[in-house]
N, C-alpha and C positions, 0 to 999 in steps of 0.2 A: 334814816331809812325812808325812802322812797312810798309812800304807800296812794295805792293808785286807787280811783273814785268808781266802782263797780256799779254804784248805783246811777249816776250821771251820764254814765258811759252806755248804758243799756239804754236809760232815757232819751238820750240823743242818737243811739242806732234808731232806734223804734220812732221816733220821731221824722229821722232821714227816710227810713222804710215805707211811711204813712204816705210822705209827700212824691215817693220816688212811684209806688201806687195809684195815687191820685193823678199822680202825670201820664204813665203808660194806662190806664181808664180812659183817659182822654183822649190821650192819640188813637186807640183803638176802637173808640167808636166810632160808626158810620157816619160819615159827613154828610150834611146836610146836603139833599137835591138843591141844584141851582131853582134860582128863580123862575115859577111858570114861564115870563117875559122868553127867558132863555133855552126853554126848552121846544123843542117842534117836535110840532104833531101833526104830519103828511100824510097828504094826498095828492096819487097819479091819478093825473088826466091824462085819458088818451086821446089821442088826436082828432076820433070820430064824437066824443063831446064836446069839438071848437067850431062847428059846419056853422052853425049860427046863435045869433045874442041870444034866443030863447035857452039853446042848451048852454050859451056859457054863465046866463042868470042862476039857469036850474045848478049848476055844480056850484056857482058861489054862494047860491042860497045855502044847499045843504054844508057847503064847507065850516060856514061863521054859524050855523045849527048844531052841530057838532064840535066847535070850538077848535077846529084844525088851526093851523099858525102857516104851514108852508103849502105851496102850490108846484107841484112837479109836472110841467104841461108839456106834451110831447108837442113840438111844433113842428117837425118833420117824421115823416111816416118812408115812403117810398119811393124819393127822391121827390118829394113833392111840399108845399111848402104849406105851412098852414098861418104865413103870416106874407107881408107883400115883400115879394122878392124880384130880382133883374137877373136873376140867374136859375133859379128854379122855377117850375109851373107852377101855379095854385093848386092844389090840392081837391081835386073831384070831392065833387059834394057842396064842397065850400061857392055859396052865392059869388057872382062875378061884382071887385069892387069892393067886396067884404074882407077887411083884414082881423081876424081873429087875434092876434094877438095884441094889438095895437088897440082892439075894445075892450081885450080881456083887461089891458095894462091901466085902459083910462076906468073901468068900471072898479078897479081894485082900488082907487084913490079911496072910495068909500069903506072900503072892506078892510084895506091894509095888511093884506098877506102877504109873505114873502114870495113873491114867483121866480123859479127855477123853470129857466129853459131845456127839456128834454130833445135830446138829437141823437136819433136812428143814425150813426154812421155806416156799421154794417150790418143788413138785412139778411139773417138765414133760414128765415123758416116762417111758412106762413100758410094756413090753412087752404083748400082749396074753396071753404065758402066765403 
């Protein structure tokens, strides 16, 4: 006669049960956030803080004060450019001579944010002041 192991049998489900538990816990908990490194934390500039090095010192200062990572810099506005162009005007405001983005790009060596170039392609709607 055949006689089958009731107690061994139960000990190895419950064992399988323990581990098959311990696995799905795991999967189910929430994954760790990526690395600070990897995460951004932005800020837009708009294009009337690029007129000159005073305002673009003042937004890099506060950028790395507050521990931002990216840089969202609008460098066209209104068909206008806020860096040196052969095809667009310079951007009213902006000193003659003066390439805002090209200080922005040499002053962030220091700083090392990531800058993203923002472009106005189409313009609908704008204040009348």
């Amino acid at each position: 006669m055949n006689h089958f192991d009731y107690r061994a049998s139960l000990q190895s489900t419950c064992l399988g049960l323990f581990w098959l538990c311990c696995v799905l816990i795991q999967l189910g908990q929430a994954q760790e956030s990526p690395a600070t490194a990897d995460k951004i934390r932005g800020l837009w500039i708009v294009r009337h803080n690029m007129n000159s090095p005073e305002t673009i010192e003042r937004f890099l200062k506060f950028a790395e004060a507050y521990r931002f990572t990216d840089l969202f810099v609008q460098v066209r506005g209104r068909g206008d450019a806020y860096y040196e162009s052969r095809f667009e005007p310079t951007a009213e405001g902006v000193n003659p001579g003066f390439d805002p983005l090209s200080y922005l790009l040499l002053r962030n060596e220091q700083y090392r944010f990531r800058i993203h170039a923002w472009v106005n392609i189409f313009y609908f709607w704008s204040s009348p002041n």
